[in-house]
N, C-alpha and C positions, 0 to 999 in steps of 0.2 A: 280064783280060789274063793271059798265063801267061809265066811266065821266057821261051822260047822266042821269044815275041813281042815282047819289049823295044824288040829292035833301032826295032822303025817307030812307037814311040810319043813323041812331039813332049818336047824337054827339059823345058817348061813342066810336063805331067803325071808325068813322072818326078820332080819334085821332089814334086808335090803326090803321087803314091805312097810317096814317104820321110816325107813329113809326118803322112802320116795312118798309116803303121805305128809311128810313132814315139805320136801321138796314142789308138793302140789298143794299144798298149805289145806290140807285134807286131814278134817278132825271127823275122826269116829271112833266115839269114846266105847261103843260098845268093843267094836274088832281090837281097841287097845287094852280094853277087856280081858278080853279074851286070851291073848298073846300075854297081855301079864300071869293071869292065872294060870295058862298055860306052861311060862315059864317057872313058874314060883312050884307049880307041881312037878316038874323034872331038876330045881334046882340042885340035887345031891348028885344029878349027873355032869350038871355043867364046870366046866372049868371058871374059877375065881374073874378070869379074866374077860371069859363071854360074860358073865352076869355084869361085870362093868362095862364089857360095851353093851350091852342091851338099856340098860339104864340111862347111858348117855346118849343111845337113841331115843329113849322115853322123856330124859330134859329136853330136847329139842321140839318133842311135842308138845312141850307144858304138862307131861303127863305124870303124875305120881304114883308110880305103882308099889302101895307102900308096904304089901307084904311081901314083895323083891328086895323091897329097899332094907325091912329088915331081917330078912334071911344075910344078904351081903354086910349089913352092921354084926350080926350075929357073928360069923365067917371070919370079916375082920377083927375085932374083939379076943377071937379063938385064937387068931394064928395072923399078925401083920405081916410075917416076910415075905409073903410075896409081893406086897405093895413096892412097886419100884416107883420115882419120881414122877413119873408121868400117871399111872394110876393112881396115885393119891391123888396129885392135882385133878383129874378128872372126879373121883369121888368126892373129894371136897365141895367142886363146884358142882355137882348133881343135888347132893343131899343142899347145900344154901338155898342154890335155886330153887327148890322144890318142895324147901323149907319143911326140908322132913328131918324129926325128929325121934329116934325110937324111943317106944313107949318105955323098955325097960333097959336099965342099966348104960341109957344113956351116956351120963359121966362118965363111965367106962371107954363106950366108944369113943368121946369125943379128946379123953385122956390117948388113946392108941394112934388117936389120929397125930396128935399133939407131936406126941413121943417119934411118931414116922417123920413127921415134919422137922425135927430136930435132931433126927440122924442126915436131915439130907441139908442142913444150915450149910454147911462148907460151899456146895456146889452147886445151890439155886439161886438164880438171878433173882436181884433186888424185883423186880417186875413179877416177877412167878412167886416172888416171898407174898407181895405185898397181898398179888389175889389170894393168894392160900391166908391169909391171915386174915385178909377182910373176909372169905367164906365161914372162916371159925367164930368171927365176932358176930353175924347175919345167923348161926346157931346158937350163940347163945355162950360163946366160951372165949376167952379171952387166953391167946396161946402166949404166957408173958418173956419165953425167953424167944421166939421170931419176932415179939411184935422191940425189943430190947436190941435183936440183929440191923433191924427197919430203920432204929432211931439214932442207929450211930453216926457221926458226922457224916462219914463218906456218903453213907449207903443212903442217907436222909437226902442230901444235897447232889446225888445222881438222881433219885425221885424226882426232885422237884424241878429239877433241870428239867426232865421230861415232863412238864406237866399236861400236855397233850396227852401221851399215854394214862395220865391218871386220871383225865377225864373219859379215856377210853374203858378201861377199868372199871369204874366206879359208872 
């Protein structure tokens, strides 16, 4: 398949072309290019949840494709519920990695993220808190009621019990 032909090939194989230059440690910034714009101009077709996984095919390539990135800041902002725990965490650590910031209404975004992340305190691991908090603080925001969940005896003194993991982490 050549750049030129992008357009007519099925989303499903566009990821699996991101995966496998990632897997072949194959950078072509144009063909990622192109696949970003590509996707960014069918975005209102795609479901919430392929634009996150497309993105977190594109953190794997070091790749920022930042007007994906805020179409899906947009999207989130608009409407969080479909974010379930596992799409956040991946959105969180896409946007740290990749240290993409949207240009507008930012604090907004990074407020909704906040907010998702504090409906889901009851039932994420000290370990999954911890990376989702250090991605918030690597954007630039300081989420104060996870990072208050983090520092409570228990939850502090199971961290650092693991500290392997933290260096894993971090």
């Amino acid at each position: 398949m050549s750049v030129q032909n992008i357009h007519d090939a099925p989303f499903r194989q566009l990821i699996v072309i991101l995966e496998a230059c990632h897997s072949l440690q194959y950078r072509n910034i144009e063909l990622f290019s192109v696949v970003a714009d590509y996707v960014n101009s069918v975005v209102c077709l795609l479901d919430k949840r392929q634009i996150i996984h497309f993105l977190s095919a594109f953190e794997t390539l070091g790749f920022q494709p930042s007007e994906l990135m805020g179409a899906l800041a947009e999207k989130v902002t608009e409407d969080s519920e479909f974010l379930d725990l596992k799409s956040l965490l991946i959105v969180l650590r896409v946007y740290s990695r990749l240290n993409y910031v949207p240009r507008e209404q930012h604090h907004s975004f990074y407020e909704t993220l906040h907010s998702c992340l504090n409906k889901y305190l009851p039932q994420i691991s000290n370990a999954e808190l911890l990376k989702a908090v250090y991605s918030l603080c690597i954007l630039g925001y300081i989420p104060h009621q996870a990072l208050d969940q983090l520092l409570k005896k228990e939850n502090y003194e199971e961290l650092v019990s693991g500290q392997a993991l933290l260096c894993h982490i971090l």
